[in-house]
KETIFI-831302 format. One line per 5 residues: their letters; for each residue x, y, z of N, C-alpha, C, O. Coordinates in Angstrom, 3 decimals. Atoms other than C-alpha are relative to their C-alpha. Layout:
BEGIN
A	X:Y:Z:X:Y:Z:X:Y:Z:X:Y:Z  ...
//
This chain:
BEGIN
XXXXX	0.846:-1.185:0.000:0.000:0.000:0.000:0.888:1.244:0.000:1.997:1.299:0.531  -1.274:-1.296:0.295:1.466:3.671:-1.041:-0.317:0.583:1.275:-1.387:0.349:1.837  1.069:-0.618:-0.634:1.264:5.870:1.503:-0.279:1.041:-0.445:0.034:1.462:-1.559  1.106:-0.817:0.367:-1.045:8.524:1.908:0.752:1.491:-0.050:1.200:1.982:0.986  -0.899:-1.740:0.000:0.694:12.338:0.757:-1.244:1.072:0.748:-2.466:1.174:0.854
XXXXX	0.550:-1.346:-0.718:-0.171:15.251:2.521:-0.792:0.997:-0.661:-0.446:1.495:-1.732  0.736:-1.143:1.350:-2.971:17.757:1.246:0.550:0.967:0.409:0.909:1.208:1.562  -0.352:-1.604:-0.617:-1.961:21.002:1.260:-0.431:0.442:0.797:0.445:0.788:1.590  0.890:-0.248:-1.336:-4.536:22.001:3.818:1.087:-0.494:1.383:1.713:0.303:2.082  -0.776:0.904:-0.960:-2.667:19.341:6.281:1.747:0.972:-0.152:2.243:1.521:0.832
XXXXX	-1.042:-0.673:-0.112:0.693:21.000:5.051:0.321:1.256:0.240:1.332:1.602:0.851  0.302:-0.901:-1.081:-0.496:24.223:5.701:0.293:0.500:1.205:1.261:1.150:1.600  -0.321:0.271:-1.553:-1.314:23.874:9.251:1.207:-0.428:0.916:1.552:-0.039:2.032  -1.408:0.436:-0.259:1.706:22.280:9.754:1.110:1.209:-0.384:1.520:1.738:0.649  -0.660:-1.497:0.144:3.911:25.407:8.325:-0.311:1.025:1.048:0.489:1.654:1.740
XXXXX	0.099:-0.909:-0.507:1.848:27.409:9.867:-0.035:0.004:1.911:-0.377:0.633:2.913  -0.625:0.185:-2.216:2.849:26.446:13.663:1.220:0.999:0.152:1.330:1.751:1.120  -1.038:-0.377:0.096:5.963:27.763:12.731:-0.156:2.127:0.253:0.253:2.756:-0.723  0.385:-1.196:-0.120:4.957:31.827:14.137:0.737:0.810:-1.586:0.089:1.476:-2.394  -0.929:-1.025:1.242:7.631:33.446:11.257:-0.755:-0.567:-1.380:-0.598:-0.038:-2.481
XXXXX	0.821:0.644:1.488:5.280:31.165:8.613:-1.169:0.755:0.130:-1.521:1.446:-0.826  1.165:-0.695:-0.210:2.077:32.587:10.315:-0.086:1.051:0.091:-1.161:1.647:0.039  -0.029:-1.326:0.687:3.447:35.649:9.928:0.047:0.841:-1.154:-0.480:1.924:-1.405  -0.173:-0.464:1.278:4.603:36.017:6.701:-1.448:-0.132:-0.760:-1.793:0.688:-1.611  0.814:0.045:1.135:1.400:34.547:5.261:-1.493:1.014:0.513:-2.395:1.393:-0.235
XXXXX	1.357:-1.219:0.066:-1.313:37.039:7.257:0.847:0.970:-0.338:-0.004:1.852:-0.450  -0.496:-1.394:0.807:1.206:40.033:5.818:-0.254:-0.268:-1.309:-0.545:0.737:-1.956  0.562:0.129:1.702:0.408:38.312:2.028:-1.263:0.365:0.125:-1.611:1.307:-0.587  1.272:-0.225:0.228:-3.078:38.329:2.774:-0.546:1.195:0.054:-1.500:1.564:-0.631  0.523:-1.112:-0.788:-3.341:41.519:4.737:0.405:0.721:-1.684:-0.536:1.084:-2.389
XXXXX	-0.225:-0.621:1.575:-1.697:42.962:1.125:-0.947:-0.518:-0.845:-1.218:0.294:-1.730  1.082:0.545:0.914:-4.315:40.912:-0.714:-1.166:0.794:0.133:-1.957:0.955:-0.796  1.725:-0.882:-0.091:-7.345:43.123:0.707:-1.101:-0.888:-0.267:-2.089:-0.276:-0.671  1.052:0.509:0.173:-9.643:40.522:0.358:-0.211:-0.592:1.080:0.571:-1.402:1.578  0.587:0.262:-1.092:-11.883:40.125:3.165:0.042:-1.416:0.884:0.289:-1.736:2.047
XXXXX	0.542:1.502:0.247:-12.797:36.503:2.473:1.514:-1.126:0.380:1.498:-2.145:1.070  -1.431:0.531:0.390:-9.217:35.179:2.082:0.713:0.573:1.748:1.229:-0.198:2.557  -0.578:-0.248:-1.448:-8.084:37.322:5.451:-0.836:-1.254:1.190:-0.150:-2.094:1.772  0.392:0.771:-0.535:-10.825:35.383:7.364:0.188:-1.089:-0.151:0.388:-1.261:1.051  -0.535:0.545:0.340:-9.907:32.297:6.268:1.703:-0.379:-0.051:2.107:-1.522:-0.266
XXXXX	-1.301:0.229:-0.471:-6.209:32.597:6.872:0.202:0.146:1.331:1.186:-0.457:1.758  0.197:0.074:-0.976:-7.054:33.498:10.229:-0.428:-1.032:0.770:-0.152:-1.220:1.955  0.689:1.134:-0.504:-8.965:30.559:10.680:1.117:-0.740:-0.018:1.473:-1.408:0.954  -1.271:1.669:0.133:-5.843:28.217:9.265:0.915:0.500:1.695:0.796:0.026:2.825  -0.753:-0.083:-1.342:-3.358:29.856:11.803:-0.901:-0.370:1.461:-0.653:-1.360:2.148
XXXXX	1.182:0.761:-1.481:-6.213:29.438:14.968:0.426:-1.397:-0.560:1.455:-1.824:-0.035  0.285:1.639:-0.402:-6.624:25.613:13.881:1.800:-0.278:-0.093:2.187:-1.445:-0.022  -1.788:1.290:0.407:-2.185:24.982:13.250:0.468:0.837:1.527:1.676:0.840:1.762  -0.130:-0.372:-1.527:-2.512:26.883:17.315:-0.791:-1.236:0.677:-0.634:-1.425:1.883  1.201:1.052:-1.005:-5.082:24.018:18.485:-1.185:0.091:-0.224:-1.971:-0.770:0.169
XXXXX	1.191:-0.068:-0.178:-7.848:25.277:17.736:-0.883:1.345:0.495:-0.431:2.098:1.357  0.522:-1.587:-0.923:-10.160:28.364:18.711:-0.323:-0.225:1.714:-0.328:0.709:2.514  0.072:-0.036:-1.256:-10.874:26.425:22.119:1.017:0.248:1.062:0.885:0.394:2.277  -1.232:-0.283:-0.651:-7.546:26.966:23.038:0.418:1.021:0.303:1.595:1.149:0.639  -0.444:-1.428:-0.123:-7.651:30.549:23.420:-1.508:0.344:0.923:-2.661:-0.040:0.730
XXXXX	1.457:-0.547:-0.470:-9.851:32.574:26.163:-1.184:0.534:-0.444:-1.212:1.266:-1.433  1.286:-0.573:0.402:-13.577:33.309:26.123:0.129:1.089:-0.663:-0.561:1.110:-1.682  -0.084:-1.081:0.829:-12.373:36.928:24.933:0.487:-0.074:-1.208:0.016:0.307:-2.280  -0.427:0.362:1.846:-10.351:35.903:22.171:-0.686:-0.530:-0.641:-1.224:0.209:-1.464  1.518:0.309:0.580:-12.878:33.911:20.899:-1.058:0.596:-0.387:-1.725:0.320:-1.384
XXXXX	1.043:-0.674:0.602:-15.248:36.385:21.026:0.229:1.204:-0.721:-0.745:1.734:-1.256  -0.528:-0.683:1.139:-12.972:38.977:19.027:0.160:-0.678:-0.967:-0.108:-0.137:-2.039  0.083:0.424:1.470:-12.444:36.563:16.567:-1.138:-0.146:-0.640:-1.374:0.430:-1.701  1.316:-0.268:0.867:-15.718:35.888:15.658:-0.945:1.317:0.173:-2.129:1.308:-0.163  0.654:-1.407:0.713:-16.580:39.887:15.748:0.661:0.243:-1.024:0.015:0.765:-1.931
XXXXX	-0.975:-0.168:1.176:-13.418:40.024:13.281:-0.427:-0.984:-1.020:-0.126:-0.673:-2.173  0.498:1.187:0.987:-14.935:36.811:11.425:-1.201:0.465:-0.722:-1.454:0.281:-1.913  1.310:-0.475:0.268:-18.145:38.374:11.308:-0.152:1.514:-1.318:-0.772:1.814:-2.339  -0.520:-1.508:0.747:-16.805:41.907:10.121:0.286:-0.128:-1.209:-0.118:0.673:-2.051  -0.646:0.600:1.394:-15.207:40.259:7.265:-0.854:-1.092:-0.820:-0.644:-1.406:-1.991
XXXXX	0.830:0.657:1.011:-17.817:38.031:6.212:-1.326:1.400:-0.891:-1.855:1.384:-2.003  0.747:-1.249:0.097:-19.972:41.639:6.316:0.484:1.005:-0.977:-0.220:1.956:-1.316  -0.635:-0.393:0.733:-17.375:42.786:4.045:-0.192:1.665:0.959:-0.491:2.667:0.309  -0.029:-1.048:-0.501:-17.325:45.597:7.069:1.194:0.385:0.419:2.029:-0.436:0.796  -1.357:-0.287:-0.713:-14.475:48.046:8.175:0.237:-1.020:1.202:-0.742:-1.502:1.771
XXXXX	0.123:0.323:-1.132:-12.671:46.274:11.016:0.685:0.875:0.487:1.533:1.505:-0.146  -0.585:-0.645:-0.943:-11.724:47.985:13.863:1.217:-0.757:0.281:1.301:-1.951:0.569  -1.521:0.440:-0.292:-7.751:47.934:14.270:0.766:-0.715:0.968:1.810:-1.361:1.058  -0.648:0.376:-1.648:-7.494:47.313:17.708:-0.562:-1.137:0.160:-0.096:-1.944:0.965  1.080:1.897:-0.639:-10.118:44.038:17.850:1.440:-0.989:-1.032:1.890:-2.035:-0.565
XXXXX	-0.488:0.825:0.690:-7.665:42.800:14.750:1.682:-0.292:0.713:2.183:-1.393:0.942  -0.912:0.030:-1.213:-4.415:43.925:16.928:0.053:-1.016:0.763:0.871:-1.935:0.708  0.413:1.161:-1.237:-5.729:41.899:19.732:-0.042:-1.263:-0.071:0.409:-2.065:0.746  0.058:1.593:0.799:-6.398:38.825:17.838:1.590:-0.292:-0.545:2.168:-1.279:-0.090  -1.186:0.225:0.395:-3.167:38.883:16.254:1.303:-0.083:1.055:2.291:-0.810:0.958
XXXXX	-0.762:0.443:-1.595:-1.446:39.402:20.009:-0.322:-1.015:0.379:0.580:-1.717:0.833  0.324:1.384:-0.678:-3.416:36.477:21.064:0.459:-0.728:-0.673:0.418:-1.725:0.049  -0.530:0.799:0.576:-1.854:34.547:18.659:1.729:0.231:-0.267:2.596:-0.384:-0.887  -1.729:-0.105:-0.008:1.572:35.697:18.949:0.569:0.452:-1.247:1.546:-0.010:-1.838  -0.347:-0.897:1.355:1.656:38.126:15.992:-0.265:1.474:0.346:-0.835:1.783:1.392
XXXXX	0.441:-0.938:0.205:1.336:41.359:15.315:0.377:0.942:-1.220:1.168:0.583:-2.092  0.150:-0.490:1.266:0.962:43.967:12.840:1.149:1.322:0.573:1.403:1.852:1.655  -1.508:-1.178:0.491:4.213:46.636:11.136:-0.494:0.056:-1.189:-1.097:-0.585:-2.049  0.107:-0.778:1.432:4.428:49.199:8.960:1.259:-0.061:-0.648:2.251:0.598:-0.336  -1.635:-0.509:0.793:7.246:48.974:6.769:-0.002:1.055:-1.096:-0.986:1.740:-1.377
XXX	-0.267:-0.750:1.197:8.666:50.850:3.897:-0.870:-0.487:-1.465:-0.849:-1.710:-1.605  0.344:1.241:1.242:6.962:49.610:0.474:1.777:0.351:-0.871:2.710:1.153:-0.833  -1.204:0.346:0.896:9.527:48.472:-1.940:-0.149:0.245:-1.181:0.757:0.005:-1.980
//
């Protein structure tokens, strides 16, 4: 029997444990501007952390106002996305553009 290769999804999550992976790829997205695609990369990093139960009742409930915001295709507020991104052991820089 062969074995079974890794989906990308699975390899993913796995990268993205790595904080300097889960960083680099919400700074692609955050440059992408697309709502849909930010939520969603948010989600991968939460599940390659454990999971959303793994983080306090508050974090939890900023992420899904930030989940929500972005499915609403609504401004988010900086500081709820801040916060989320501290709880996960990221955060957001301004650099130079290139």
């Amino acid at each position: 029997m062969m074995p079974r290769s890794t989906s990308y999804h699975e390899k993913l999550i796995q990268d993205l444990q790595n904080p300097l992976e889960a960083a680099a790829y919400i700074e692609v997205v955050l440059e992408e501007g697309d709502p849909k695609m930010l939520s969603k990369a948010l989600k991968n990093v939460i599940e390659a952390q454990g999971g959303i139960n793994q983080f306090s009742e508050q974090v939890q409930q900023l992420y899904h106002q930030i989940e929500q915001m972005l499915l609403e295709k609504e401004d988010i507020k900086f500081y709820n996305l801040n916060s989320l991104l501290d709880a996960l052991g990221l955060h957001l820089a301004v650099t130079v553009k290139s």
